[in-house]
Every structure is written in structure tokens, then in C-alpha cells.
N, C-alpha and C positions, 0 to 999 in steps of 0.2 A: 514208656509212652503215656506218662499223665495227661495228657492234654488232651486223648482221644477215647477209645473205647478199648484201649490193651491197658494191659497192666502186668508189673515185672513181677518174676518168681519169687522174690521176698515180699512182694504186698500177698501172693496167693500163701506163701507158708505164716505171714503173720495174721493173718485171716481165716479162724475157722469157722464161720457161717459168714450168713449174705450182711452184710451191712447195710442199714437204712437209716431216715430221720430217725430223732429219737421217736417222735411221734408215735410212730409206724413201724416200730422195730420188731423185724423176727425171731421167734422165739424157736431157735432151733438148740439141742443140746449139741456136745461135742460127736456123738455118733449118729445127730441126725444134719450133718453139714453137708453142704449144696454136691452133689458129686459132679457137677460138673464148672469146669473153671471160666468158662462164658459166664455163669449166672453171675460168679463170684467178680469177675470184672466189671461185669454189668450194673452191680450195684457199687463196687469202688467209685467207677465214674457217676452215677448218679447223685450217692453221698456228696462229691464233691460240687456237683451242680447244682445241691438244694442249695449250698451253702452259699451259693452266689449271691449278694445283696440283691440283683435285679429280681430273682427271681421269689425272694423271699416277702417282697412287694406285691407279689399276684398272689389269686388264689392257690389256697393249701391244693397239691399234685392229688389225682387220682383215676386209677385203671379205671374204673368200673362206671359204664353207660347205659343209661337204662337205652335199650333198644325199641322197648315195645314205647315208649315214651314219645322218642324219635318219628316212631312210623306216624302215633299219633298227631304230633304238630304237622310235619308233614302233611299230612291227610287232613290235616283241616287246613292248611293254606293254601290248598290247590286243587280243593273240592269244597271241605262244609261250608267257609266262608262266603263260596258264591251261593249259596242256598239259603240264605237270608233275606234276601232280595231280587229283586230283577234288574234294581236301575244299577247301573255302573260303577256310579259316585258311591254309592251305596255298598258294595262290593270291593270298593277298594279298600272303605275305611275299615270293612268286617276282614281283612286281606291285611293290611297294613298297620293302622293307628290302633287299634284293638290289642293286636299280640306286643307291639311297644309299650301301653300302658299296662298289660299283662305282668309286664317285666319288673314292674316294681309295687305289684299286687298280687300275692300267691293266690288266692281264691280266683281269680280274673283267669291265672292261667290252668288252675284243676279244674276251673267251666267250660275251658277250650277246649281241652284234651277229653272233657266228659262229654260233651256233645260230637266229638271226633268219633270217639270209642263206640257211640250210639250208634251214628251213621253205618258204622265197618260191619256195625252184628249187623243190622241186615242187607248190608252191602257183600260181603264174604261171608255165608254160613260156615265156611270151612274153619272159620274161628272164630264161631258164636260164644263158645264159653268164655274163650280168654277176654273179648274186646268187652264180653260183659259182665264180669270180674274187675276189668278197667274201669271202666265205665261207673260201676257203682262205688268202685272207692276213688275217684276224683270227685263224683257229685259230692259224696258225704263230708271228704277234703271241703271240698268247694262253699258249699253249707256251714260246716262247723267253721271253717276261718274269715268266714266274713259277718257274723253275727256282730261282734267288736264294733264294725263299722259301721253295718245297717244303723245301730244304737246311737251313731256318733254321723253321722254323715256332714263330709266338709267338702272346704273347695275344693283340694285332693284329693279325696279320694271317690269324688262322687261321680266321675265320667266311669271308672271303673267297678261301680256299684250299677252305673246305668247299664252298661254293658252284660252285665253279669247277672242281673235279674231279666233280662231278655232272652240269654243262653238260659237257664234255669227254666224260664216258662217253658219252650222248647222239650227241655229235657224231661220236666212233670208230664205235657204231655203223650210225649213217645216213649218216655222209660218211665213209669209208676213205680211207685211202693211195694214191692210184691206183697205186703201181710194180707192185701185185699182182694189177690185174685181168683181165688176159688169163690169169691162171694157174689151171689144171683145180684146183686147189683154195684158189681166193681166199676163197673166204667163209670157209676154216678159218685163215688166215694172217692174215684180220682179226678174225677173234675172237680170236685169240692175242694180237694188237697190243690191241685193246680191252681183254684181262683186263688185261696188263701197264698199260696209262693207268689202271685203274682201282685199280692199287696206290696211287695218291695218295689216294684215299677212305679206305683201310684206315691207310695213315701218319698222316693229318688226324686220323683218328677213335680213333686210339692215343696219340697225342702232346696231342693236344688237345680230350677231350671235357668236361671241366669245363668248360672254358673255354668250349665251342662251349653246351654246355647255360644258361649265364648271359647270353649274347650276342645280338644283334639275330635272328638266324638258329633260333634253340630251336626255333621252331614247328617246322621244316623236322626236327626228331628227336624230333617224338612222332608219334603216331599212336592211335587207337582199333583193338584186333583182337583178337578171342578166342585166346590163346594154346595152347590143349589141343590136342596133337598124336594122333590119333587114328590109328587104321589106314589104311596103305594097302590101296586096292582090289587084290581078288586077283589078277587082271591083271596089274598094277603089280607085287606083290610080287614074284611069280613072272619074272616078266621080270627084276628087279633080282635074286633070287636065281639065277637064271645067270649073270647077269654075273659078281657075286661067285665064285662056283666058279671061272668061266675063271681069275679071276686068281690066285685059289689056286694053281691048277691050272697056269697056264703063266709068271707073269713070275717070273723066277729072282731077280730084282736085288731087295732088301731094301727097299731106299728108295724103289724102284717101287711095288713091292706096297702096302706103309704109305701113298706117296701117295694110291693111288687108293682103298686101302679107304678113309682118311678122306672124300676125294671122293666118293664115293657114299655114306658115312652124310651127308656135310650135304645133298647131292642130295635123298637121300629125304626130309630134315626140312621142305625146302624144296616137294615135293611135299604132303606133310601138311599143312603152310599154304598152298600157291597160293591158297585162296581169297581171301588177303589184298590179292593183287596188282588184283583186282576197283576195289578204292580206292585203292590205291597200287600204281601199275602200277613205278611205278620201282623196287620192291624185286626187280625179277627181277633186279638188280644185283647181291644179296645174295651169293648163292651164287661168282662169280667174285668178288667183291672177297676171298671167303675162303678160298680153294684154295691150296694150299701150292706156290711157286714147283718146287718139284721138278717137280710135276703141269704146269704151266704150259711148263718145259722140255722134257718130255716131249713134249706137245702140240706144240711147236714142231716136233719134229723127226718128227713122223708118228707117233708110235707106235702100233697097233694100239689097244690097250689102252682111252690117254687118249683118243683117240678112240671107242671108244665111249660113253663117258662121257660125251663132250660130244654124241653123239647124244637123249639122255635132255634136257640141258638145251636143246635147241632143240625142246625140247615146252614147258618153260616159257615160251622164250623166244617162242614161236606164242600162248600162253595172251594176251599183249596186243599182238596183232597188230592191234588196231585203232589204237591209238597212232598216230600220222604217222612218232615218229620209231624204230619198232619194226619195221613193215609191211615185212614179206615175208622180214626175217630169218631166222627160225624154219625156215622153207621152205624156204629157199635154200642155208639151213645143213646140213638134213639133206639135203638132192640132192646135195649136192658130198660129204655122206661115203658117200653110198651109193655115188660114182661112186669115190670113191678108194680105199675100203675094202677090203682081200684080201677073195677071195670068201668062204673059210670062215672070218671073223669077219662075214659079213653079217648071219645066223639071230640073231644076237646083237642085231641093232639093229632086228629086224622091229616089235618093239610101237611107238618113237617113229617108225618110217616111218607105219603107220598112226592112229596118235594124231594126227599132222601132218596126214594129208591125211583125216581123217576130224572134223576140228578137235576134240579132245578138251580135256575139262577137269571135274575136280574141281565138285560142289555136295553141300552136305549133306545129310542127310537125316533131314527135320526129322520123321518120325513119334515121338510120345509116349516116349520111354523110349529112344532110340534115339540115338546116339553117335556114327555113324559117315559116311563119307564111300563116295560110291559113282562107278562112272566114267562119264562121257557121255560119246558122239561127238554134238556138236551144233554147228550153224553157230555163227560169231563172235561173231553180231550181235543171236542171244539171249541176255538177260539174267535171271540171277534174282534175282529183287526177295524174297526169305527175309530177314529181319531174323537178328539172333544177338545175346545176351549178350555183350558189350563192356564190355572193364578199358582203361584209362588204361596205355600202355606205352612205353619208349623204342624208338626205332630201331635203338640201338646195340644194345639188346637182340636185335635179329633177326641181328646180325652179328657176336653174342658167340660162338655157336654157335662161326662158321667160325673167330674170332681164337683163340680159347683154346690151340691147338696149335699149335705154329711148327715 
């Protein structure tokens, strides 16, 4: 029976172990041969099937699958991908054009399965170690094989650079560095680390937005959102208008000063639109992909100052604290500056301690003739359902603001 899956007693007597490719060949002695003669046919027929021309055309044969790999693709095309977004369009491409360019960007696809892996630790603690043993070795996959490219960014491969420093941000801020978390101020040392990852969005999106606008990925840079920047609540303003004075007032360094005013005029712009982040929660992104590395140094090194600064953005960043992979940031960010902060710069950061723990956030207000924007303290988990006049707009356009000053 050549043709099938038997084989006659002289192929089992001239056969004393399993036959394979050479490739692949078992190494069994004469007293360690297969005892049983299924195996032995098992592999006569497959020898002969490697050898088929058709088959020697395809990928080189092999058993072995990663499973726990499986679960994670899986689990992010039929969960994390819709967690990107709200709008639809938007969900498909994170669902569909994403993992097809994946396919011939290995970094593209160790960010899928690293922000999968994230999702499951706190989705199933029952297998918190394993998905986060996963999880850290596709980021650092993920990291290390696309450095090449960040260096080099083209027409190819720059939708899946786009892609892929989006997953990353995500991932910096819901799975940190561990070296820093026993440190009284880890959660500011991982925001530091997050803003710096998320200089690759701001490279992508300078080097290559034509590009990215023609490309599988487009949907992922539009958006529908009323762009009229309206007054900040008096609250607000007045709070930011202290601030501004301190730094008048005390940083002596020229290039300090300059940083941070810039930093708190795009802060505020980004206040003025929060209600955008309602449908697109990931533009809280916006405002660090566009902070001037001085600011960013600064921040590194404790300074008074830029720290207050980033007290203000961990009100935005509360603003979509419902998100999976946002939750409990915002919070955690402002307790670690309140803990670090000299005392007489604390008064300074009293409004976002309370906007934090009183859940504040921006909604319009839609009476007849009326323009403006007013502030609530209201749980997270109200929504308002207010429609608004909506223009067709780019994304890039929300991060034109921050890029136009270097």
C-alpha cells in the first residue's frame, strides 16, 4: 500500500528507526527503534510526501504551535482591537488592516500580541504570570526589531511604524518598566519613559504623513470633532493663570521658561477640546507626543515646575479613566506628585488634586446662543449623550498645534 498510510513487511524489516527529511532526521540507535510499526509507516509515508515537488514549494513542515500565541491573536481580534476606539471605521481598521500589515512587519505583530497579552493579565488573573511573561517579551521583541526602521522610515514601512508606536504608547502606559516601581515616584518616571516612546508617533507623523494619509491605515488619521476652541472654565483659567505667573516669576533659565509656557499654552488647547477624547479616547496622547524635549528633560530630573505641569495633564489623563488600558493612571499620577512635590509649590496644584478625585470633566453647554464650555465634578461612568456640529478633520491636525515649534 505505497500510496496510503500502510506499508509492507519488507519496508518495516528494512527499516530500523523512523525515517524523516534529512533536515529533520531522528537520531535513534539500533536498540532505540520505534517499537511500534504505525510510527514506522507513519513516517515511510511522510518521507515520501516531503518529497513531493508540490509540497517542497511551501513552507519547510512543522508540529509544533505556539498555542499561548494563538490565544493571543485571537484575543486581540475580537476584544483589544475594539478598544482603540469607539467609532467603527476605526475598529475595523484596528480589527483588519492592522494584522495584514502585521504580516509582513514582525515588530507590528510582537505589539499586537503585547498589548493582547496586557489586556488578559488583568482580564484573567488566573493567568497573570504567564500573559505577563508574554507580554514582556513581545514588547522588548517588539522594541528591539523595529529600531532599524524607526532610523529609516519609508513609504513601506511607515503605516506599520504608525501603528506600532500607538500599541507602544498604550502598552508604556499600562505595563511600565518594572526597575521603577518601588520608587516614591514611579508613576512620574513612567510617564517620563511613556512621553519619550511616544516620540516615535511624532517622527512617523513628520517624516511620513502623506504617505500614511494614502495608505491602508488613513482611517486611523481622521476623525469627525467640532474644532472651535472655546473658553476655559473660570476655575480652570485661574488655576492656569497662577501657574503661568510662578514661572515668570521664579525659573531664571530661558529655555525653561519658553518650555513650559509652550507646555501649558498646548495643555490649555487640549483642555478646550477634551470633549473630543469622549470618541477618541487615544488623543489624550496628543499633548505629550508634542512637548518640547527640553520640557521632557526637565521632567526627568524632578523639576518643580514641569511637574506641575504634568499635574494639569493627569486630569486629562483621569478624563478616560474608563479605558482598560488608561485606568487608574490619572490618579496615581497625581498622588505620587502630591507626595513628591516641595511643599510651597503644592497650592499650585490644588485644582487637578481635586478635579482628580472629584472626577471632573468639560461638557457643553448647549443653551440657544450659547458658546461655551462649563466644568463638572461628575462620576466617570455618566455620559453625555449632547450631539454637536461635526467637520470632517485630520488627526495630524490635533498634533499640528504641538509640532509647529521645535
Amino acid at each position: 500500500m505505497r500510496g496510503g498510510w500502510g506499508c509492507s513487511l519488507r519496508e518495516l524489516q528494512r527499516y530500523g528507526s523512523l525515517p524523516t527529511h534529512s533536515s529533520e532526521r531522528a537520531s535513534y540507535s539500533p536498540t532505540e527503534a520505534p517499537s511500534r510499526a504505525s510510527d514506522i509507516c507513519v513516517g515511510l509515508t511522510l518521507e515520501r510526501r516531503i518529497h513531493d515537488p508540490l509540497l517542497e514549494m511551501q513552507a519547510p513542515l512543522s508540529s509544533h504551535l505556539n498555542l499561548l500565541d494563538l490565544e493571543l491573536m485571537h484575543h486581540y481580534s475580537t476584544v483589544t482591537c475594539y478598544s482603540f476606539s469607539v467609532l467603527p471605521f476605526k475598529q475595523n481598521t484596528w480589527q483588519d488592516a492592522v494584522p495584514r500589515e502585521a504580516q509582513s512587519y514582525n515588530f507590528l505583530m510582537h505589539a499586537m500580541l503585547a498589548i493582547a497579552a496586557v489586556q488578559l493579565v488583568h482580564a484573567r488573573p488566573e493567568g497573570h504570570q504567564l500573559y505577563k511573561e508574554a507580554a514582556r517579551r513581545h514588547q522588548n521583541l517588539a522594541l528591539r526589531t523595529s529600531i532599524q526602521h524607526l532610523h529609516n522610515v519609508t513609504q513601506s514601512n511607515c503605516h506599520a511604524l504608525f501603528a506600532l508606536s500607538s500599541i507602544v504608547a498604550m502598552l508604556a502606559l499600562k505595563f511600565p518598566h518594572p526597575s521603577n516601581s518601588r520608587s516614591s515616584s514611579a508613576p512620574v518616571d513612567e510617564i517620563v519613559d511613556f512621553f519619550r516612546l511616544l516620540r516615535g508617533v511624532k517622527t512617523v507623523l513628520e517624516s511620513a504623513s502623506d504617505w500614511l494619509l494614502g495608505g491602508w491605515l488613513a482611517p486611523l488619521l481622521h476623525y469627525d470633532w467640532d474644532p472651535t476652541l472655546v473658553p476655559l472654565p473660570d476655575d480652570l483659567r485661574v488655576a492656569f493663570d497662577d501657574v503661568e505667573a510662578r514661572n515668570d516669576a521664579v525659573t531664571g533659565d530661558l529655555k525653561d521658561r519658553k518650555a513650559y509656557h509652550f507646555a501649558l499654552r498646548n495643555l490649555k488647547i487640549k483642555f478646550q477640546t477634551s470633549k473630543v477624547m469622549e470618541e477618541e479616547p487615544a488623543l489624550v496622547f496628543a499633548w505629550p507626543v508634542g512637548v518640547q524635549e527640553h520640557y521632557i528633560s526637565a521632567l526627568r530630573r524632578h523639576e518643580p515646575m514641569a511637574t506641575v505641569i504634568l499635574a494639569y495633564y493627569s486630569v486629562l489623563l483621569h478624563t478616560v479613566d474608563e479605558q482598560w488600558w488608561a485606568a487608574g493612571r490619572g490618579s496615581h499620577l497625581i498622588e505620587a506628585i502630591s507626595r513628591t512635590l516641595p511643599p510651597e509649590w503644592l497650592p499650585l496644584i490644588q485644582w487637578p488634586r481635586e478635579a482628580v478625585q472629584l472626577g471632573w470633566r468639560c461638557v457643553v453647554d448647549r443653551t440657544p446662543g450659547c458658546n461655551s464650555w462649563r466644568s463638572l465634578c461628575v462620576p466617570q461612568s455618566i455620559s453625555d449623550d449632547t450631539g454637536s456640529g461635526k467637520n470632517n478633520m485630520l488627526q495630524q491636525d490635533w498634533y499640528q498645534a504641538d509640532c509647529s515649534v521645535r
